[in-house]
C-alpha positions in Angstrom: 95.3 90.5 80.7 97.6 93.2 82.3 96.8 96.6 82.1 99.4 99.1 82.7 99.0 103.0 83.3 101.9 105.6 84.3 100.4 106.9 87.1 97.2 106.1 89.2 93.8 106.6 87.8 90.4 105.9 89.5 89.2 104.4 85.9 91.8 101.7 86.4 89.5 100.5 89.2 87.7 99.5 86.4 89.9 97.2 84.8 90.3 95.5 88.0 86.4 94.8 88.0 87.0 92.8 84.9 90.1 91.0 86.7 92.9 92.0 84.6 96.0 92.9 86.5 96.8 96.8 86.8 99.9 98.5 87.1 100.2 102.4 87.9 104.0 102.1 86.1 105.0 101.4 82.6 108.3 100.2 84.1 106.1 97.0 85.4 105.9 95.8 82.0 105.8 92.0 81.4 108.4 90.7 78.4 106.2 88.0 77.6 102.8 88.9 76.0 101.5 87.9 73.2 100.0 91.8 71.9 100.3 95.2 73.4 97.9 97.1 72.8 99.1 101.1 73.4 95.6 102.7 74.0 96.7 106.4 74.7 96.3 110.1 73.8 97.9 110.5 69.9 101.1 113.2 71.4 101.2 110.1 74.3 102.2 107.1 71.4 105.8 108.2 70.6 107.0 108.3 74.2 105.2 105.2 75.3 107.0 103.5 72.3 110.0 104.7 73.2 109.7 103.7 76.5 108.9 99.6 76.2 111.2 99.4 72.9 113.5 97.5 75.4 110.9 95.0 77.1 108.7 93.8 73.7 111.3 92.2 71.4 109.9 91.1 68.5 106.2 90.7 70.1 103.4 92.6 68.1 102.5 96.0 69.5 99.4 97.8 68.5 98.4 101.1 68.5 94.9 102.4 68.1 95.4 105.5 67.0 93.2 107.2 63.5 95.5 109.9 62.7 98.9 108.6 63.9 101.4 107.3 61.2 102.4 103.8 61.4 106.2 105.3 61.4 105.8 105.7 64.6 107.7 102.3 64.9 110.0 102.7 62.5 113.0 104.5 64.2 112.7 102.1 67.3 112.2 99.1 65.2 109.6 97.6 66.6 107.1 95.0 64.9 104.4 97.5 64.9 101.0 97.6 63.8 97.4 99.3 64.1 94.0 98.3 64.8 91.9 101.2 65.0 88.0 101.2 65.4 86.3 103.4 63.3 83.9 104.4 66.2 83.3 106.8 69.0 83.8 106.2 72.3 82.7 107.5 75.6 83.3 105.8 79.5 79.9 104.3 79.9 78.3 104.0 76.2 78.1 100.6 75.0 79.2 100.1 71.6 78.0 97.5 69.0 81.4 96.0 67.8 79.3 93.5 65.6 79.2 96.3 63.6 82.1 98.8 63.8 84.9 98.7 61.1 88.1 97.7 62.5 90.8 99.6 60.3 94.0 97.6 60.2 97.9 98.3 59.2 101.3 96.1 59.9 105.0 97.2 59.2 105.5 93.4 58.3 103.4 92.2 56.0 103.9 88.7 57.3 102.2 90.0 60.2 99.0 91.1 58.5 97.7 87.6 59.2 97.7 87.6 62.7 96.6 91.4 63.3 93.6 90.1 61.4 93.1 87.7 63.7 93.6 89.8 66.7 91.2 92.4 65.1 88.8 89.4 64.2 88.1 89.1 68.5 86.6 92.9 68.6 84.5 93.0 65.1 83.5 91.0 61.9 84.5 94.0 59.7 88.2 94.4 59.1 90.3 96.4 56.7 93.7 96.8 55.7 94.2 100.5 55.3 97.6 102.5 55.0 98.0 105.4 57.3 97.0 107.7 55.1 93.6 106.6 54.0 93.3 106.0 57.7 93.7 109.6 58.6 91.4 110.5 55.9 88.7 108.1 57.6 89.5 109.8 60.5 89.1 113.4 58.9 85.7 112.2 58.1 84.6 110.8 61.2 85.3 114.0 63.0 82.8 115.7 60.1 80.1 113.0 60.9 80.6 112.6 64.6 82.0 115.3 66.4 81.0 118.3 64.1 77.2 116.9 63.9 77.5 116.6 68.0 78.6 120.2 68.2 76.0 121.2 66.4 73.3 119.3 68.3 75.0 120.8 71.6 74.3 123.8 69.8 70.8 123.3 69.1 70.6 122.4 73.0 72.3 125.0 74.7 69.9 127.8 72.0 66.7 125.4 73.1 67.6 125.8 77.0 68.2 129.0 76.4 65.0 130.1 74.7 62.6 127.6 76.9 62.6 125.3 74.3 62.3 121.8 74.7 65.2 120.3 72.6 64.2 116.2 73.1 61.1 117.5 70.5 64.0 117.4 67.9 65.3 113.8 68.3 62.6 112.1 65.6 64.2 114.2 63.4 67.8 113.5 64.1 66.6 109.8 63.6 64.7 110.4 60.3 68.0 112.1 58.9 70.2 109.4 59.9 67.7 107.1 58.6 67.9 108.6 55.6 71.4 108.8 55.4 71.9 105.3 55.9 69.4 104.3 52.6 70.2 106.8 50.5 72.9 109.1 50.7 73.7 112.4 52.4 73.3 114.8 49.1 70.2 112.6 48.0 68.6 113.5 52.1 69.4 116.9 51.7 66.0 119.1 52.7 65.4 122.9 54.0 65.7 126.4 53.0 69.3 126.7 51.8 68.7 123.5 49.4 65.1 125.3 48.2 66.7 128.6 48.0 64.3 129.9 50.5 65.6 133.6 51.5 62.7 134.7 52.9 63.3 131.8 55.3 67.1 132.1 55.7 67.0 135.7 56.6 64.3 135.0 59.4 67.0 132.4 60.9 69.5 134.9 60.9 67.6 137.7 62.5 66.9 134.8 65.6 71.3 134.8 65.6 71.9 138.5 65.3 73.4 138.4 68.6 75.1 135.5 68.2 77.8 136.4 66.0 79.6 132.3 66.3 76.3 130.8 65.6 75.4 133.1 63.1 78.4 132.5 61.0 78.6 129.0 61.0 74.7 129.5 59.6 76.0 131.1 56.7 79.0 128.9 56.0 76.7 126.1 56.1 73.7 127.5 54.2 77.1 128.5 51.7 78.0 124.8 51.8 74.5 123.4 51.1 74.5 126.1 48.3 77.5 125.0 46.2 76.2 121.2 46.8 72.9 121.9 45.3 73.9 124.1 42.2 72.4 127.4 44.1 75.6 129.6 44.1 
């Protein structure tokens, strides 16, 4: 395995520990492989494309991108594809790839086959998906993943702040995604906004009066919940 970066970067040290061959130049790319694999920043993907249109041929090449368009290729006319986990990742959390969904997408359809099979060595759950439903999926993973991290980050930074312990919240975060997972989000929902509670509600907001970021995203929510639940 060759792993190729365009400049030098301590995490490549990394890739070395797992003796794969690393290059700090995307000039050094072989001609020969059987996949490339372009595992870069979205804005990055055109220019790298452009860049080894001339050294890949007709070999496969991959990106693993959520929100990038499988045009990408077109123009340049290369044999492109994409495998993109439906997952988060972060340097040193392991991930379960038993489980994560592997979205994939081929210019050629004859080529569906063997991105299948490629996507087959990271996880047993693969789908073909067109760019757009992939963006979607990718929409909705920043609404489940990121958002909801925000908001716990939020919840920990007000907990600090207030001499709170926050780690007296996680069997709750697990209950809710427990929840999640065998019934479904609207069926899960619970608290004062659902209820109606104003009393409540207005308590919460005097606690955020002088925190006029938090305090709003508190009222879009609670407006959200609202409109779910047949309260507005």
């Amino acid at each position: 395995m060759h792993v190729y970066n365009h400049r030098s970067n301590i995490n490549l040290k990394r890739f070395v520990a797992l003796k794969c061959s690393v290059y700090k130049s995307l000039r050094a790319i072989i001609k020969d492989a059987d996949l490339y694999l372009i595992c870069v920043s979205d804005a990055a993907i055109p220019g790298v494309v452009k860049q080894i249109t001339d050294v890949v041929g007709s070999n496969l090449v991959l990106h693993t991108s959520g929100s990038t368009d499988l045009s990408v290729f077109h123009k340049l006319k290369i044999n492109g594809g994409v495998l993109y986990p439906l997952q988060t990742f972060s340097m040193d959390a392991e991930v379960n790839w038993d489980t994560t969904p592997v979205l994939i997408e081929a210019i050629q359809p004859a080529m569906r086959r063997q991105l299948k099979n490629w996507a087959l060595l990271f996880s047993k759950t693969i789908q073909y998906c067109n760019s757009k439903k992939r963006l979607a999926y990718h929409l909705n993973a920043v609404f489940v993943n990121n958002f909801v991290n925000a908001l716990y980050s939020l919840s920990e930074i007000y907990c600090k702040t207030n001499n709170l312990n926050f780690r007296l919240l996680n069997p709750i975060i697990q209950s809710t995604v427990t929840k999640v997972n065998k019934y479904s989000p609207l069926k899960s929902q619970t608290g004062p906004a659902k209820r109606g509670d104003e009393v409540t509600m207005n308590k919460h907001l005097q606690l955020l009066k002088l925190q006029p970021i938090e305090k709003q995203i508190y009222l879009q929510l609670t407006e959200l919940i609202k409109k779910q639940h047949g309260k507005l």
